[in-house]
VOTI-246367 format. One record per residue (C-alpha): residue number from 1; y, z, x. Coordinates in steps of 0.1 Angstrom, whole numbers. Each point is the difference from the previous one (the first is absolute). Example, Ala and Ser with C-alpha at 12.3 -4.5 7.8 and 13.67 -1.06 7.14 Angstrom:
BEGIN
    i      Y      Z      X
    1    -45     78    123
    2     34     -7     14
//
This chain:
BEGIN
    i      Y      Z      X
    1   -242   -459    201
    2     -3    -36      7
    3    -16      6     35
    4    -25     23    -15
    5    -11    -32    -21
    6    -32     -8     29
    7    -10     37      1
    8     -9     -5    -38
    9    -20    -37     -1
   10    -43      0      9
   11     -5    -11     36
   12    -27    -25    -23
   13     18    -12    -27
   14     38      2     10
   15      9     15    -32
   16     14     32    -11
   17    -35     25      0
   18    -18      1    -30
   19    -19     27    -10
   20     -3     12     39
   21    -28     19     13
   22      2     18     33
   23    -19     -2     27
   24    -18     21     24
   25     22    -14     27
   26     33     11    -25
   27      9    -39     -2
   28     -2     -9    -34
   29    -14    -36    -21
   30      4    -12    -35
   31    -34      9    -18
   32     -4    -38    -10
   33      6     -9     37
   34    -21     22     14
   35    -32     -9    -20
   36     13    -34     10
   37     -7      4     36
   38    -33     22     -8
   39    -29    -11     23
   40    -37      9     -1
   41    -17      8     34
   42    -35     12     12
   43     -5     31     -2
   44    -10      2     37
   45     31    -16      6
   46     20     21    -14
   47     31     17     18
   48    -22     36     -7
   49    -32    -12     12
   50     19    -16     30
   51     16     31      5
   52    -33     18     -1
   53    -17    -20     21
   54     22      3     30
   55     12    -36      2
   56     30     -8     24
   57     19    -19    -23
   58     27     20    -21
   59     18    -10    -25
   60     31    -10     19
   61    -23    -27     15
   62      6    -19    -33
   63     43      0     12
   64     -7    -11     36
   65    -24    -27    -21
   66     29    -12    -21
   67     21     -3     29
   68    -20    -19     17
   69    -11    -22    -23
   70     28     -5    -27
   71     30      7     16
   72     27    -28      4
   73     34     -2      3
   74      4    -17    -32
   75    -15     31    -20
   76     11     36      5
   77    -27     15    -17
   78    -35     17      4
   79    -33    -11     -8
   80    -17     17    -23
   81    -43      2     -4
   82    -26      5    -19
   83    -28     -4     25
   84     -5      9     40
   85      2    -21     31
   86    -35     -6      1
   87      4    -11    -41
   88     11    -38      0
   89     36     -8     -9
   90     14     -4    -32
   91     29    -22     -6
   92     30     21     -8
   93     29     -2    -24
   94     39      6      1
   95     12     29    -25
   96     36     -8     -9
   97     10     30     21
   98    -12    -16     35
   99    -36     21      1
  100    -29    -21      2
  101    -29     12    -22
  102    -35    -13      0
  103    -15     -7    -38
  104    -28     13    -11
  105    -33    -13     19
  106    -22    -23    -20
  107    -28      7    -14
  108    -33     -6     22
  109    -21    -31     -7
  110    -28     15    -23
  111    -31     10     24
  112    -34    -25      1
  113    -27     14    -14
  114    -22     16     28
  115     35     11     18
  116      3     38      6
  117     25     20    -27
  118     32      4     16
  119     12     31     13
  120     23     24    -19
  121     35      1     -2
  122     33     21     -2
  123     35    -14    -10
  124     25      5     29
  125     38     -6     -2
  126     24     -5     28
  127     38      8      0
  128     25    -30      3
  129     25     22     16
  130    -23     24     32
  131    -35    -24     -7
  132    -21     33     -1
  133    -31     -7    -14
  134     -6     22    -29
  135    -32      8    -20
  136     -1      3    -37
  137    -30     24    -15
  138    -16     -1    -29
  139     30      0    -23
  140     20    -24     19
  141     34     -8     -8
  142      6     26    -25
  143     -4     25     30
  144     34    -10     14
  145     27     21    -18
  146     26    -17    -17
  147     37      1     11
  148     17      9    -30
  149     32     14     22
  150      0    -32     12
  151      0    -19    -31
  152     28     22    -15
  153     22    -11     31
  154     -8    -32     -6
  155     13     -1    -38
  156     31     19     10
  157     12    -28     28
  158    -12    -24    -25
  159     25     15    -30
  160     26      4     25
  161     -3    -34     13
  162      3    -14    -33
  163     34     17    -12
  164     33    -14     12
  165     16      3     29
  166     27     27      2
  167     32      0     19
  168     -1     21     33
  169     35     16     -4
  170      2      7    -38
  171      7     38      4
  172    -11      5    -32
  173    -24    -19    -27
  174     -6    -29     23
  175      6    -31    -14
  176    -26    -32      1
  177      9    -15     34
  178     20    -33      0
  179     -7    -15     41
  180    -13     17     32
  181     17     -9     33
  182    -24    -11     27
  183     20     13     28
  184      6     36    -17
  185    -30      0    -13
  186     11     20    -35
  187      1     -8    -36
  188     31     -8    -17
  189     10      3    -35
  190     29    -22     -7
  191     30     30     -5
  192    -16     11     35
  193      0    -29     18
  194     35     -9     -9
  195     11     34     11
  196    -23      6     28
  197     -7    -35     11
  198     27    -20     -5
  199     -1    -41     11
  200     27      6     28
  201     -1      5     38
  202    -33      7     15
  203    -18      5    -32
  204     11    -32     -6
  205    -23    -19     22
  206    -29     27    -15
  207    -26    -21    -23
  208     -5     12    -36
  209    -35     -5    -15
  210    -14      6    -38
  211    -15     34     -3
  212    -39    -15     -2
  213      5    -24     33
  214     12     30     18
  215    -29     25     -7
  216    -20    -31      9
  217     19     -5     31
  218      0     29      8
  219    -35      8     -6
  220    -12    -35     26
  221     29      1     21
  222     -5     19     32
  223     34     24      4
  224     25    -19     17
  225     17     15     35
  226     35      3     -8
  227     23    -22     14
  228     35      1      3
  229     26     -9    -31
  230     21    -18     23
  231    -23    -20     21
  232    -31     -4    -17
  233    -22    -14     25
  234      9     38     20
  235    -20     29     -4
  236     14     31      4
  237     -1     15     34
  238     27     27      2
  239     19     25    -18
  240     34      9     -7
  241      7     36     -2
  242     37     -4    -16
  243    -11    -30    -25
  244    -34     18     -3
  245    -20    -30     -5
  246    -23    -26     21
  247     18    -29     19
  248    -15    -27     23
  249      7    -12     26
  250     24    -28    -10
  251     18     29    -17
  252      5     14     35
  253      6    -33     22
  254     30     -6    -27
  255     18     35      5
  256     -1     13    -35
  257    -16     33     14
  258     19     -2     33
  259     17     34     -3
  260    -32     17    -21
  261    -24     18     16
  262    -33    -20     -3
  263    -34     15      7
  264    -33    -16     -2
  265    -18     -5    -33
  266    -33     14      9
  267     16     34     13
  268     24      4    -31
  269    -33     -7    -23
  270    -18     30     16
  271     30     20      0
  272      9     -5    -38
  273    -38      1     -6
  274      0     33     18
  275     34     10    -20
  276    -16     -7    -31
  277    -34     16      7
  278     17     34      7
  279     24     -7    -31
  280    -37     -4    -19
  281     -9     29     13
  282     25     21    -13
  283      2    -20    -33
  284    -39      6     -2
  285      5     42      6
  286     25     -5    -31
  287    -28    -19    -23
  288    -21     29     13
  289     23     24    -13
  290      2    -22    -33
  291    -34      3     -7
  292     -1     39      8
  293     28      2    -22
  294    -17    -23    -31
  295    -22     27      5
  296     24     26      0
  297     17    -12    -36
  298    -37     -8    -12
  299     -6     36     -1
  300     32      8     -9
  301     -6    -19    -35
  302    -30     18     -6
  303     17     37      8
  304     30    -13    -23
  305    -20     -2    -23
  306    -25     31      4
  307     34     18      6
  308     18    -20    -34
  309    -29     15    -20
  310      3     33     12
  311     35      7     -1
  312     -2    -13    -37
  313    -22     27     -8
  314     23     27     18
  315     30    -16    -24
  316    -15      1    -29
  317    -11     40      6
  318     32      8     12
  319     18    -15    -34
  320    -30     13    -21
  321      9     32     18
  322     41     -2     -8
  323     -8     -9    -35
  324    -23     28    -10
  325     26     23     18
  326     24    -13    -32
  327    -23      5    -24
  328     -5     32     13
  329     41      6      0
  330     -1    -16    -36
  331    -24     26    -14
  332     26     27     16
  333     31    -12     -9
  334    -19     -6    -40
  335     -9     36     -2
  336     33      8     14
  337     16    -25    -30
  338    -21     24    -23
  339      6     33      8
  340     35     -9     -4
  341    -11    -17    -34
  342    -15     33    -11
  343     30     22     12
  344     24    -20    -19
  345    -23      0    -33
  346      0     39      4
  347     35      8      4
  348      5    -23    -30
  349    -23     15    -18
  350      9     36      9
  351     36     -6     -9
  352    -12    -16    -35
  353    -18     30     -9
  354     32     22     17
  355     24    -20    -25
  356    -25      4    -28
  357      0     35     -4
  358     34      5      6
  359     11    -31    -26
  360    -24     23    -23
  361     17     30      4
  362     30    -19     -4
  363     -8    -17    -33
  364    -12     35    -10
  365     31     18      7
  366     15    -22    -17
  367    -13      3    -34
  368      0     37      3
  369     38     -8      2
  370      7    -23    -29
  371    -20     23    -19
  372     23     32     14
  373     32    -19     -9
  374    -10     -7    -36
  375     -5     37     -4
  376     30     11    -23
  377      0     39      5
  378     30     -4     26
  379    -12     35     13
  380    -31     -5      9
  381     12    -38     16
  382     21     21     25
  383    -23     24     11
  384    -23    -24     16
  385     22    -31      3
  386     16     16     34
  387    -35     -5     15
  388     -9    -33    -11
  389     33    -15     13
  390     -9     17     36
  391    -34    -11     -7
  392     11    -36     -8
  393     19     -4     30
  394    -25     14     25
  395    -22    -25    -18
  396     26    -28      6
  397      5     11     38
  398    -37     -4      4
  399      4    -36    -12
  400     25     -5     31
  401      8    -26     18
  402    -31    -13     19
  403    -23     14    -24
  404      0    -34    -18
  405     -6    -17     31
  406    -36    -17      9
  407    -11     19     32
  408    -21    -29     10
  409     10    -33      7
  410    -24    -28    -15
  411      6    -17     30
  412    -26      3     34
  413     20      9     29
  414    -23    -10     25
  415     12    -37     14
  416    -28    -13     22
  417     13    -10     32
  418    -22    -27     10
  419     32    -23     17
  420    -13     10     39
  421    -38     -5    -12
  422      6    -33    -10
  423     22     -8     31
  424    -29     15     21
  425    -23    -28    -16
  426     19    -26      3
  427      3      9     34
  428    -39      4      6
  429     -7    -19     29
  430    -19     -5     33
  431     12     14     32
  432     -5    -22     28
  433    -25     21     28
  434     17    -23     24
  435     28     23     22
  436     31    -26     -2
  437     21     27     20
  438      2     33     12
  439      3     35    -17
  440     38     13     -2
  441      8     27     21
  442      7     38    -14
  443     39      1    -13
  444     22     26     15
  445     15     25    -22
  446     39     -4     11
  447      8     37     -1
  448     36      0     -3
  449      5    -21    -33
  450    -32     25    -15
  451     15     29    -28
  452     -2     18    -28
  453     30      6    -27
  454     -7     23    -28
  455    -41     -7     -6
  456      3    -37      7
  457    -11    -11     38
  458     11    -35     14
  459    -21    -10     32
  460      4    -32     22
  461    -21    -19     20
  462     -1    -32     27
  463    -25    -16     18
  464     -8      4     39
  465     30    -21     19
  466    -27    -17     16
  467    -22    -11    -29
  468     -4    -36     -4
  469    -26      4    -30
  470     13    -14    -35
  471      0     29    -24
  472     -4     -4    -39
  473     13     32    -11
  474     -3     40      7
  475    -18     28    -19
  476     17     31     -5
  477    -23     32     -5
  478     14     39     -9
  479    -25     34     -6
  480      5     19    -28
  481     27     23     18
  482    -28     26      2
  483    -23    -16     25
  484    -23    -19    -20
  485    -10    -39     -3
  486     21    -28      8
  487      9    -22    -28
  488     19    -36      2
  489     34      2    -11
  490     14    -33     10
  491    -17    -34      7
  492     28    -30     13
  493     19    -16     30
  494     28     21     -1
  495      7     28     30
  496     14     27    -17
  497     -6     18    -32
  498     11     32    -25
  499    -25     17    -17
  500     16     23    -30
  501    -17     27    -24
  502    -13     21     30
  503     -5     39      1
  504     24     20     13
  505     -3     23     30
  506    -28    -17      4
  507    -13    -21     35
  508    -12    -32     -3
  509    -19    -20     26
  510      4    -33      0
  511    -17    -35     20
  512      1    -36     -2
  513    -18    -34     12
  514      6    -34      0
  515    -23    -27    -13
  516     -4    -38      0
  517    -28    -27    -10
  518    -20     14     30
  519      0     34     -9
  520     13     33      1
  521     17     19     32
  522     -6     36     11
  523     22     25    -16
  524     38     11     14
  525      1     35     15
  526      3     25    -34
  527     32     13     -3
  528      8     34    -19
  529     28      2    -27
  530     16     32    -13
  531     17      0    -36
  532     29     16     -8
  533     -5     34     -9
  534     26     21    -27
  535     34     -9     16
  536     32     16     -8
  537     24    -13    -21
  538     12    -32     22
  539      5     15     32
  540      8    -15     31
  541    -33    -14     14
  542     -4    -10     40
  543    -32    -14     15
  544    -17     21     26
  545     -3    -16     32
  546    -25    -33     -7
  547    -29      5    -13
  548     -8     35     21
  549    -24     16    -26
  550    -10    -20    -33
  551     -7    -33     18
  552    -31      8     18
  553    -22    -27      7
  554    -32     15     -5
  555    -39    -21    -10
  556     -1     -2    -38
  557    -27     21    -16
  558    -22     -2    -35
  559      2     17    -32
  560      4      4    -38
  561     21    -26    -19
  562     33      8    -14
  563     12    -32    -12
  564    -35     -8    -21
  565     25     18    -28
  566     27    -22      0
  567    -14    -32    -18
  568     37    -15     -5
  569     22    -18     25
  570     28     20    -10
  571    -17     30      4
  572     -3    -10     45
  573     29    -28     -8
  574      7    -19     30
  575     25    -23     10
  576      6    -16     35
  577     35     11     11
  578     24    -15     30
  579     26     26     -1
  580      3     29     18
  581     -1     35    -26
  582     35     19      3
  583    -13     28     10
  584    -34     -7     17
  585    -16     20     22
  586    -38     15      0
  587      6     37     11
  588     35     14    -15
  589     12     34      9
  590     34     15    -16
  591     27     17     18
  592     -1     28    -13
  593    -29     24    -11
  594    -37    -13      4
  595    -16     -6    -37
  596    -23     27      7
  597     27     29     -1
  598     14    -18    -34
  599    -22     21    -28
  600     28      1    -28
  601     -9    -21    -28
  602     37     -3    -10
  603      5    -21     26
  604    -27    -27     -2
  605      9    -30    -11
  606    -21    -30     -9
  607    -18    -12     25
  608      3    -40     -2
  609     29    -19    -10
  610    -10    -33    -25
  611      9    -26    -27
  612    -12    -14    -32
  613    -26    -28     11
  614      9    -37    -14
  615    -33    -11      8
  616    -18     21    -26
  617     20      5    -24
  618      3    -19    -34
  619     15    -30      1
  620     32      9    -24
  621      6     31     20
  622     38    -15     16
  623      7     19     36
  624     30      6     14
  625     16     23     27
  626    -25     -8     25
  627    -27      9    -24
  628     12     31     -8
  629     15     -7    -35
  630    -22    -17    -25
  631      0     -9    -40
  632    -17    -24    -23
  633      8    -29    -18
  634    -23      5    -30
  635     -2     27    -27
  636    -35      7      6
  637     -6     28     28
  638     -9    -15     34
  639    -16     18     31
  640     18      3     36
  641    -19     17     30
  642     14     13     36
  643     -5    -16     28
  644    -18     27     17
  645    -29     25     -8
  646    -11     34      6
  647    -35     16      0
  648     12     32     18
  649     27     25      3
  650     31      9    -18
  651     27    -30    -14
  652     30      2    -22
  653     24    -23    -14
  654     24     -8    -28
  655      8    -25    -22
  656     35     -4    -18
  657      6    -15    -31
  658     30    -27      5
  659     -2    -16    -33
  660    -14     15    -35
  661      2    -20    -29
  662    -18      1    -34
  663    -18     33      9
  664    -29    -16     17
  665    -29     20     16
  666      0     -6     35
  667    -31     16     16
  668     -6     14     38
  669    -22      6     16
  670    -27     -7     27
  671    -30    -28     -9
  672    -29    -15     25
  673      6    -35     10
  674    -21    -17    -25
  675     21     17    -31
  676      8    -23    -31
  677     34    -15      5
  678      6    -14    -32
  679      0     37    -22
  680     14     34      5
  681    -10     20     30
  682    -25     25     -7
  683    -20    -27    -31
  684    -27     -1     25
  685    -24     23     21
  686     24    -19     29
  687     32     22      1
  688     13     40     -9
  689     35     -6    -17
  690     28     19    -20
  691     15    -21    -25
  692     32     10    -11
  693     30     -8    -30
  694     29     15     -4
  695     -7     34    -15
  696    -40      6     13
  697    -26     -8     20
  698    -40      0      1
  699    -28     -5     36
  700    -20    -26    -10
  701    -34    -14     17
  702    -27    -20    -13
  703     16     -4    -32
  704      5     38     -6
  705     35     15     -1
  706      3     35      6
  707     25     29      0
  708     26    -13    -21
  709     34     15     13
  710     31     -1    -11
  711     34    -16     20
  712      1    -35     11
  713     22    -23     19
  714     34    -17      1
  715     18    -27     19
  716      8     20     34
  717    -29     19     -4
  718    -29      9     29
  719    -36      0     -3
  720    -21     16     27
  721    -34     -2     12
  722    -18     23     21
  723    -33    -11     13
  724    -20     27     19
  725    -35    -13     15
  726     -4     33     19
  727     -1     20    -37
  728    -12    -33    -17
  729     27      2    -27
  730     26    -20    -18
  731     37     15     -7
  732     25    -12    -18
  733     41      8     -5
  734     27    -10    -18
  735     39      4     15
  736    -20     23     30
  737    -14     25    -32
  738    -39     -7     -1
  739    -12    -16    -32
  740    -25     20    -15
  741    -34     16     19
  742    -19    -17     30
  743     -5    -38    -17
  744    -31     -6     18
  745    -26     18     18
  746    -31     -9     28
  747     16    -34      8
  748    -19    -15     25
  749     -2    -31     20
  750     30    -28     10
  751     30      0    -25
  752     31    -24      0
  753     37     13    -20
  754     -1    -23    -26
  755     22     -1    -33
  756      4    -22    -34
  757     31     -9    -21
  758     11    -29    -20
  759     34    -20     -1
  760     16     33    -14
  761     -7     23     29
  762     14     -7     42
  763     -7     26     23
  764      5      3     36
  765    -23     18     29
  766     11     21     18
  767    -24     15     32
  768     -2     23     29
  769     16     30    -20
  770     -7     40      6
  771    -27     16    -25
  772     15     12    -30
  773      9     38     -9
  774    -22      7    -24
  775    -31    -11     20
  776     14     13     33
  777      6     35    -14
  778    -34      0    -19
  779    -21     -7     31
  780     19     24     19
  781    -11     25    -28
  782    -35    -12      9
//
């Protein structure tokens, strides 16, 4: 900055401009200085008219002039005029920055009286700095423009000039400068110079200045040539390519660079120069690239933000839309809430007004009685006291047990499930558009650990060998077992998987994928799966050759869904399962005759073999005997279902009583999944029961009891239960003699075995058995 300090003074004055005007020949004057050197000429003497008139002298003549005429070698600069050559010569001045400048030309003696009137005249102005000549018309000075850009440079070096001095080699906030170093030319604060410039070897011999003498210095000083720091009446003349650094002469004559390579200084200067020109050039590419990149993220903030807006609007849409989807399952599940308010007030109400006639007819037999025994004609009391006594007791029977019994809980058995909801909010969040890593590959089904054992189907699964791609878990999809639309049955990491409460004879196809944060793979090849079908008693089962028939792989297909109807997990339970099924195999034939030739009923048997299920049973049901034996340990009657259900074809199995205490009434039964567990079966719409005692029993559903038969049960004793889908009816039999008529008729749907006792009762289950006489005999009559 200090060697722009000339560039900034007037060529007239020697001070910094002041309120500069520019001009025509773009050299610039103070305003004050330039009416200063003002001069008024002739008008036919003026550089126009002399330019219009043709004359030979230019206004260069006017340099040639000065250098003829004012030119010394004790002044440097340039004469300056106000008149021509043909105009006598006005003594000059000195301006302060070595321009001489003529003042202004006295005013003419005042003219006699018979002299002529003088001749017009123009003001002209000639520049300090190229001595053009330059006219002024009629609105003189203030038809030079002002240089405000100029005068805004100058009060910007001025400002700067005025703050302190800053260290050089502060990397950050500079502090004030304490000295400058002559010889390195650089500004010091006093941490720097004591770490960069310390008082010791060469630098020693260095001169430290204040920070004002060095700009100063450095400002009048011409730069110095370097010399050498060893001899410093040596200049540089060579360079050492190992030290990397100038030596002189003297450097050389006493051998410290005798086994360097030394070149010459001038040819390392253009080759460095050259190096660094071409290391320029690719540092000014990258600044280019800067720039078009500043560009780049300038329009990047404005699309953030355009984008930031917009997706805004998208979220708030797409939560707007999740929450009136609620409000919309609100209002369903609500009406839901009050049908079953309504159905619970009118079973109430119908069993009030039920009990209210009866409890009248009651009360009215009754006093017809107390008024029959205080009759005192002991013949007449006989002749109709046979038929009250009947009548009383039939009255008393229809006041059974049940009868007293609310049909209706007060309670709402509809427990809103809102557990995954809430986990799926919580887990509301962004997925990343940004592909971190491949797809998984398609699993492969590994065909010989795939079976079926009764209506339950285990499948396994691996990823290619050569699959490097991380996968997050696998998705296990099975039809309907009648062609129709896949549904997920399983979602996790492991590889192999059970799925129970399937159809028997039926054929399942089943397919599975893998997934990770990146998505979701193509499916597996589908692989077919045939139940069990009626099998005979336990026969000896061998596997056909592997797979031959029923493990086709085949292109999965569409169709209705089956498993829309099973809204509970235990009705599709799963469990992931590492061990191999005793008797697996996905095709069984017997040795013996085919099942097709087998037509006598009397030799079915049931066609799955199960166990009570811990996992939905009440939790004071106590199991035993690998889940085959259960009781209670409370009084009040608790619910226990099988592990397996059926929705189609014939099933029988027994139930015998190991312990029988108290004469309890044990009930059995079958119940859907969601049956109340804390009351007898058959208190609900949820289960078809017999309840039995010790000397009767009664069907009861829904609260009803029906068909009240007489003989009950024992310790030792067996209770059967025939469940036939094909007829859609419920039979049941005590010690192998059926119990009464057909319990149950047009049963329909997915039904588990399912029974209820208290501490009293223990019964054990007993499965896989041949159908029963009676029932065999009666659909051979059919």
């Amino acid at each position: 900055m200090e060697e722009m300090e000339e560039e900034l003074k007037c060529p007239v004055c020697g001070s910094f401009y002041r309120e500069p005007i520019i001009l025509p020949c773009s050299h610039n004057l103070c305003q004050a200085c330039a009416r200063n050197i003002l001069v008024q000429t002739p008008e036919s003497e003026s550089p126009q008219s002399r330019r219009a008139s043709g004359s030979a002298a230019s206004d260069y003549d006017y340099l040639d002039l000065d250098k003829m005429s004012l030119y010394s070698e004790a002044d440097s600069g340039y004469g300056s005029y106000g008149g021509f050559a043909s105009a006598p010569t006005t003594p000059c001045q000195k301006s302060p920055n070595g321009v001489r400048v003529f003042p202004p030309a006295a005013p003419p003696p005042p003219p006699a009286a018979l002299a002529p009137p003088p001749p017009p005249r123009s003001a002209c102005l000639t520049c300090p700095q190229c001595h053009r000549s330059l006219g002024l018309d009629e609105r003189g000075l203030r038809g030079f423009p002002r240089n405000r850009l100029l005068e805004a440079v100058i009060d910007r070096y001025q400002q700067g000039r005025a703050a302190a001095l800053r260290c050089q080699l502060c990397e950050k906030a500079p502090k004030e400068a304490a000295v400058m170093c002559e010889q390195c030319d650089v500004f010091y604060c006093e941490p720097c110079r004591l770490r960069c410039h310390p008082p010791r070897g060469p630098l020693a011999k260095h001169r430290l200045v204040p920070p004002a003498q060095g700009r100063v210095s450095r400002r009048l000083s011409p730069r110095k040539i370097s010399t050498c720091t060893d001899h410093e009446l040596e200049n540089h003349s060579m360079y050492c390519v190992q030290c990397k650094s100038p030596v002189c002469y003297q450097c050389l004559e006493e051998g410290k660079h005798s086994s360097h390579e030394v070149k010459a200084l001038g040819a390392m200067w253009k080759l460095h120069k050259s190096q660094l020109s071409q290391a320029l050039n690719g540092l000014s590419d990258r600044a280019k690239e800067a720039k078009e990149f500043l560009v780049q993220l300038r329009n990047m903030v404005q699309q953030i933000q355009e984008n930031s807006v917009e997706f805004e609007a998208c979220l708030v849409a797409q939560c707007d839309a999740l929450i009136d989807a609620l409000n919309r399952r609100k209002a369903q599940l609500l009406s839901r809430v009050n049908k079953e308010h309504e159905h619970k007030l009118k079973v109430v109400r119908d069993q009030i007004s039920h009990c209210t006639v009866k409890l009248r007819q009651t009360t009215g037999l009754m006093e017809y009685c107390l008024e029959v025994i205080k009759e005192n004609d002991p013949s007449g009391f006989l002749q109709i006291s046979d038929a009250l006594i009947r009548r009383v007791h039939l009255t008393e029977d229809q006041w059974g047990k049940g009868t007293l019994t609310p049909r209706m809980t007060t309670d709402f058995d509809l427990n809103l499930d809102n557990a995954p909801l809430l986990q799926s909010i919580h887990q509301l969040d962004f997925v990343q558009m940004k592909v971190s890593s491949p797809v998984p590959a398609p699993p492969i089904l590994q065909l010989e650990e795939c079976c079926t054992h009764n209506n339950s189907a285990t499948l396994s699964w691996k990823q290619p060998p050569l699959s490097t791609v991380q996968v997050e878990g696998y998705i296990l999809e099975l039809d309907d077992g009648n062609g129709g639309q896949f549904r997920e049955v399983y979602v996790g990491k492991e590889t192999m998987c059970t799925v129970d409460g399937l159809h028997f004879n039926s054929t399942y196809s089943a397919r599975v994928k893998a997934f990770n944060k990146t998505g979701v793979s193509p499916y597996s090849k589908t692989l077919v799966l045939q139940t069990s079908e009626v099998p005979l008693e336990r026969l000896q089962l061998r596997r056909m050759s592997p797979f031959s028939s029923t493990l086709n792989l085949q292109p999965s297909f569409p169709g209705r869904s089956y498993f829309e109807l099973r809204s509970s997990a235990h009705q599709l339970s799963l469990h992931s399962s590492l061990q191999s099924l005793n008797s697996a195999g996905c095709n069984f034939e017997t040795q013996g005759t085919p099942y097709s030739q087998l037509v006598d009923i009397k030799k079915m048997v049931a066609v799955a073999w199960f166990s009570f299920d811990p996992s939905s049973a009440h939790a004071d049901i106590i199991f035993s005997n690998d889940n085959l034996t259960v009781t209670c340990n409370s009084y009040d009657d608790r619910v226990v279902l099988g592990k397996t259900g059926f929705s189609k074809g014939l099933h029988y199995w027994e139930l015998s009583i190991d312990r029988y205490d108290n004469h309890p009434d044990p009930a059995f039964g079958v119940a859907r999944i969601d049956v109340l567990k804390d009351a007898m079966l058959g208190k609900d719409d949820k289960a078809w029961a017999m309840y039995v005692d010790n000397n009767r029993s009664w069907f009861m559903h829904n609260n009803s009891h029906t068909n009240r038969t007489e003989g009950g049960i024992t310790k030792g004793a067996t209770v059967g239960v025939l469940l036939d889908l094909t007829r859609r009816t419920l039979t049941f039999s005590i010690n192998e003699d059926q119990q009464g008529p057909v319990a149950f008729e047009n049963l329909e749907g997915l039904f588990f075995p399912a029974v209820s006792l208290n501490r009293n009762v223990q019964v054990t289950l007993h499965t896989g058995l041949p159908v029963p006489e009676f029932y065999a005999s009666r659909s051979a009559m059919q």
